[in-house]
N, C-alpha and C positions, 0 to 999 in steps of 0.2 A: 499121227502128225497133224498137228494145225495146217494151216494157210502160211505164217509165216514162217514156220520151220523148213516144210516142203520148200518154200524159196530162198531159204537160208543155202537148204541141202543144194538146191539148183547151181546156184552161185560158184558154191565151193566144187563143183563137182565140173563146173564148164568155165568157169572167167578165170584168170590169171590170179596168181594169190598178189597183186601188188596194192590192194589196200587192207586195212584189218580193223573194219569199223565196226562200233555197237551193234549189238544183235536186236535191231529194233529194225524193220520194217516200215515204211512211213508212205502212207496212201493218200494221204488230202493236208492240207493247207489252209490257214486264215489266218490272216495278220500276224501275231505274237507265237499262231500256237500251229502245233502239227496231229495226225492222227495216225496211228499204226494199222493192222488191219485188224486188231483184235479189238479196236476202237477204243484205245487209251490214249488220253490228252497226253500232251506235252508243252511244256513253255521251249521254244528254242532258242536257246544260246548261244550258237554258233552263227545262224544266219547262212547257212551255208558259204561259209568264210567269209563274210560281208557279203556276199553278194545279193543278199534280199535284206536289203537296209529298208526297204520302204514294206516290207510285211508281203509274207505269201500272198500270193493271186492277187495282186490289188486290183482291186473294179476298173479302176481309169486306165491300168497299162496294159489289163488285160482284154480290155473294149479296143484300146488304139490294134494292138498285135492282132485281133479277133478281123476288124475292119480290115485293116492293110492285106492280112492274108488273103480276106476276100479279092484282095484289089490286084495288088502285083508283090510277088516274093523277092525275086530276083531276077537280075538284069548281065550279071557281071558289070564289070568296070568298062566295059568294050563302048558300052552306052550311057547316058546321063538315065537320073531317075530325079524326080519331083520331091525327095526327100531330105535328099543327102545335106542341098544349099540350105534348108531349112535347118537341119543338123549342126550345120558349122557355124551359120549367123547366132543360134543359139548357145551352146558352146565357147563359142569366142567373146559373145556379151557377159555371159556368169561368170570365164575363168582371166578374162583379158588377153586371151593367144592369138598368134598373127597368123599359123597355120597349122592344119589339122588334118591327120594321117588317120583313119577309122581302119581298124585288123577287128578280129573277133575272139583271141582270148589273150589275157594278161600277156602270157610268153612273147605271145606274137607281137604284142606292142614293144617289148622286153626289144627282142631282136631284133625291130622295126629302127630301133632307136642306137641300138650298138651299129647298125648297120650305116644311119646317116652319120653319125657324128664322126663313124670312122673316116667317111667319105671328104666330110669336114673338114678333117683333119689333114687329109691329104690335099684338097682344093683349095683350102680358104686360109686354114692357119699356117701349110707349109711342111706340115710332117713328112718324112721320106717313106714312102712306098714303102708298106709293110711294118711299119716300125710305129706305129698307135698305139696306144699303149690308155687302158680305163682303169681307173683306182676302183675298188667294189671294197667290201668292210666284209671281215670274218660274221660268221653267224649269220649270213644273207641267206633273204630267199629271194629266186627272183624267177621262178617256175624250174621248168622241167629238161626242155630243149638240151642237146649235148652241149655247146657253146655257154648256155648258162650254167648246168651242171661244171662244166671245165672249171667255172671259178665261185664254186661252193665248194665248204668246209665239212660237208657236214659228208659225215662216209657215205652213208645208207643213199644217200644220193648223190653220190659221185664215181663208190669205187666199182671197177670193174667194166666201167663206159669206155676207157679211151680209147685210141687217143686223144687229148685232148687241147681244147682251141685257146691257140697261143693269146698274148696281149693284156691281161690283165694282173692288176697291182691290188695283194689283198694287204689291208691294216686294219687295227683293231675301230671296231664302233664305238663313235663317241669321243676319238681321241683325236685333236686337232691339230694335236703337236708331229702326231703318228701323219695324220695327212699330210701337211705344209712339207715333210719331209720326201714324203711319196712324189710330188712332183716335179716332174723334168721337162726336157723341151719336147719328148715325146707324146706326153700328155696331153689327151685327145677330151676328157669327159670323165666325172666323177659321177659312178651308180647308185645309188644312196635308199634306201625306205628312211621315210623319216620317224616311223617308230616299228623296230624289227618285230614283224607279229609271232611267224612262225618259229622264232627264237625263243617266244616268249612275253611278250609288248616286252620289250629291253626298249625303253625311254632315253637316248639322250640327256646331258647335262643343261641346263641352260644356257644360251649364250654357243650353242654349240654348231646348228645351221648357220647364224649371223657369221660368228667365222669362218665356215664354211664356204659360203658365199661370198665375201672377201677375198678372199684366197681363190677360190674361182676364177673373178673379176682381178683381179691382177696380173695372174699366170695365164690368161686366155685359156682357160679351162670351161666345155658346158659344163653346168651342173644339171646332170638328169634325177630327178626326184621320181622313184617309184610309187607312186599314189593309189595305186591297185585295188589294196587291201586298208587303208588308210583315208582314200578320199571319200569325197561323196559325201559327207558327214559324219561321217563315223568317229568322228575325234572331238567334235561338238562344231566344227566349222569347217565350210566346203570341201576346201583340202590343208590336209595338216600343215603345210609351211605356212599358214596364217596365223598360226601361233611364235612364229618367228617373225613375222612382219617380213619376210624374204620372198623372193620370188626366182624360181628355175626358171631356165633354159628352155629345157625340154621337162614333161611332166608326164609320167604315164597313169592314165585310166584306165578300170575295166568292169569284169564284178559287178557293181549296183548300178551302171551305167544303164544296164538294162531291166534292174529290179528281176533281175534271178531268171527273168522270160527266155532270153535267148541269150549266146555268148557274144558280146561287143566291148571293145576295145580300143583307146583311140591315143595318140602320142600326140600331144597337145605341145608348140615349142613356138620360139621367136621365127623370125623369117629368116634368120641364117641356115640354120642347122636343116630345116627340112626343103628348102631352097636348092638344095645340093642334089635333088631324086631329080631323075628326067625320067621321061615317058620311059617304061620298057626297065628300067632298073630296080622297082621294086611293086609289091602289088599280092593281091588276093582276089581269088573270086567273089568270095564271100562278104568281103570288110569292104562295106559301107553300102550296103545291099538295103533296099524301100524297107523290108520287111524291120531289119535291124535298126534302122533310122526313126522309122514309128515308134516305134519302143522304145528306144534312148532317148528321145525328146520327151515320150510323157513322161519317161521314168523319171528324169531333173523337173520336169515341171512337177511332180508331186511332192519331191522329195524338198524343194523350195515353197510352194503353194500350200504346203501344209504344214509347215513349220517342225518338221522331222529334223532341221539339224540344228534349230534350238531346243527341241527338244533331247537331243544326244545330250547337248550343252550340262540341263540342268538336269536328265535321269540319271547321267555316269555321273555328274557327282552326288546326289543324295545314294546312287549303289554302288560308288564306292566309301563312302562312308560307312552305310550298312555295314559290309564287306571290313571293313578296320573295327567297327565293333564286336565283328565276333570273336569270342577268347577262345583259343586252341593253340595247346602246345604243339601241336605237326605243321601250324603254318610260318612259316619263315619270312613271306612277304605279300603284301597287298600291292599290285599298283595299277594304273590306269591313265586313261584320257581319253574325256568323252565314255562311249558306250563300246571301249574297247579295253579291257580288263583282264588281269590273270592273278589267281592265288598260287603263288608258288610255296609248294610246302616242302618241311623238312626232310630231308634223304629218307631216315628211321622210321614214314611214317609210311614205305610202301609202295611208291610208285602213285603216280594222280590216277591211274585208269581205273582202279577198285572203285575210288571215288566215283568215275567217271557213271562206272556201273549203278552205285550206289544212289546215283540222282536221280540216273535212268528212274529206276523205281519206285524214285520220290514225283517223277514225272516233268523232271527236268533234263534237258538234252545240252550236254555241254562235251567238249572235247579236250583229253591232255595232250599236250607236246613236250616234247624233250624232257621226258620219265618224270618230272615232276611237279609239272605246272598245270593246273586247271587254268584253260582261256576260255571268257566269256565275253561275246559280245551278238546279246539281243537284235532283234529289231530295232528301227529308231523310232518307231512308236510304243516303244511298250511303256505303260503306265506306274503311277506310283505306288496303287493298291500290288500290279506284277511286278514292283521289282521287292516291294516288301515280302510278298510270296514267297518269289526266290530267295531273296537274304533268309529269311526261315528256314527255306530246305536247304540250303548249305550251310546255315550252322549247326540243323539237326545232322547233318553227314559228318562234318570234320570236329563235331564238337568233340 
């Protein structure tokens, strides 16, 4: 037995069977690319699920994280730290927001925000105790928590949890007529990704946020925009509602917030909606900790300072072009925005994970979701000579 089998063997023999990832082993980090222990490159395509949009180990956010640890890690929230204001003032100049709630992973901002609006709902717009009621869209992800499981579609991660937590309104993504109908006087706050990743990037129509937001704004409805997996640049600008010209309510960040260093998270919204927390009704030890602050500020400083989210801008589309030039009867569809991408191929042609395997070997690291769909989405610095690279090794796979 090698080194990474022996830790293959480990895994399976002591962790829980709930993930079931490539058999690759992954020991070190740089920019675009990763190493196994057998010390075979890789290009990664996953990013680990966007959350290292600014490239493995970056120099500048791994000097800030290096520094602060030296200095002070954690405080709890019981005390102030010399980070946090620096955090907000920044944050609030790049995204426009009036106030800012920092937790430490996606969920938690997820539930940070089902938590105020509910409150909202009951203090500001009038709803009757207990009777709140959040529209969310079939095909959502929007993590793991029993509450967010309660109103996901998707079996594998729902069945078998319950009981499960009342209050939410599911209708199909992307259908406006579906929403407009969804709401009532109960109607606290629409959940929204503005492009469904782990569905598959499932894109939206045109014109489709704009009504959204409308409709919103009418019905005294927040719109909460989950930005998790979609901000940050990963779509070719800051966060994807700029491609609508629209603006939420509330906004959830997370993921590349900290450039993959440590878990930070933050619910970014107007002054009504998080206006509604008093001392002692909601909180974390962890969210909004010196250590995690250092890191989120260089992480945006980089990811802006280096021109990483015009660079998503103009790499997703020269690869996705690439990506439509390849001819292959198994693919059924190309599509993307920005440096978030998926080839979904034809049912007949096997499942995407063969392929998945298949790159592996080519020394390409990408991931399938929902049995069909290859999703890719690089680093926001990878280059043009790497993404030519990769349009190579996946047309040599699915050709």
């Amino acid at each position: 037995m090698n080194t990474s089998e022996k830790l293959i063997a480990t895994e399976q023999r002591l962790g829980a069977n709930n993930y079931k990832p490539l058999d690759v082993v992954l020991t070190r980090g740089e920019g675009v690319h990763v190493w196994d222990t057998d010390g075979n490159r890789y290009l990664d395509c996953l990013s680990a699920y966007s959350a290292v949009n600014q490239g493995h180990c970056h120099p500048k956010i791994l000097a800030a994280m290096v520094e602060q640890a030296g200095r002070l890690t954690l405080t709890s929230r019981a005390f102030r730290n010399d980070q946090l204001a620096y955090l907000y003032e920044e944050l609030a100049a790049l995204t426009g927001s009036h106030k800012i709630l920092p937790m430490n992973s996606g969920a938690e901002a997820v539930e940070t925000a089902i938590k105020a609006v509910r409150k909202w709902g009951y203090e500001v717009k009038g709803v009757p105790e207990g009777k709140a009621e959040i529209i969310v869209c079939a095909d959502n992800f929007h993590g793991r928590t029993l509450s967010i499981i309660s109103f996901s579609t998707d079996p594998d991660a729902r069945t078998g949890f319950g009981p499960y937590t009342p209050g939410f309104r599911t209708i199909p993504f992307g259908d406006a007529g579906a929403f407009e109908a969804a709401i009532n006087s109960n109607t606290v706050a629409a959940l929204i990704e503005p492009i469904q990743g782990e569905a598959g990037i499932i894109i939206p129509p045109a014109g489709y946020f704009t009504r959204i937001r409308e409709l919103c704004t009418a019905n005294n409805v927040t719109l909460i925009l989950d930005e998790i997996q979609t901000g940050l640049g990963r779509t070719g600008k800051l966060l994807a509602e700029e491609h609508e010209g629209i603006e939420a309510d509330v906004t959830l960040i997370g993921k590349a917030l900290s450039g993959g260093f440590y878990p930070v998270s933050a619910v970014l919204s107007n002054s009504e909606v998080l206006g509604v927390l008093k001392p002692g009704q909601h909180g974390s030890t962890f969210g909004g900790n010196p250590l995690a602050c250092a890191v989120a500020r260089t992480a945006l400083k980089v990811l802006v300072e280096e021109g990483m989210i015009e660079n998503a801008a103009a790499m997703g589309d020269y690869f996705l072009e690439g990506l439509r030039s390849i001819r292959s009867n198994i693919v059924r569809d190309v599509r993307g925005r920005g440096l978030m991408m998926a080839i979904e191929l034809e049912p007949e042609a096997g499942g995407a994970r063969q392929y998945c395997h298949a790159l592996k070997e080519r020394g390409l690291l990408a991931k399938d979701t929902h049995d069909h769909t290859i999703r890719l989405a690089p680093p926001l610095i990878i280059t043009r000579e790497q993404v030519d690279w990769a349009v190579s090794q996946i047309e040599k796979t699915i050709s």
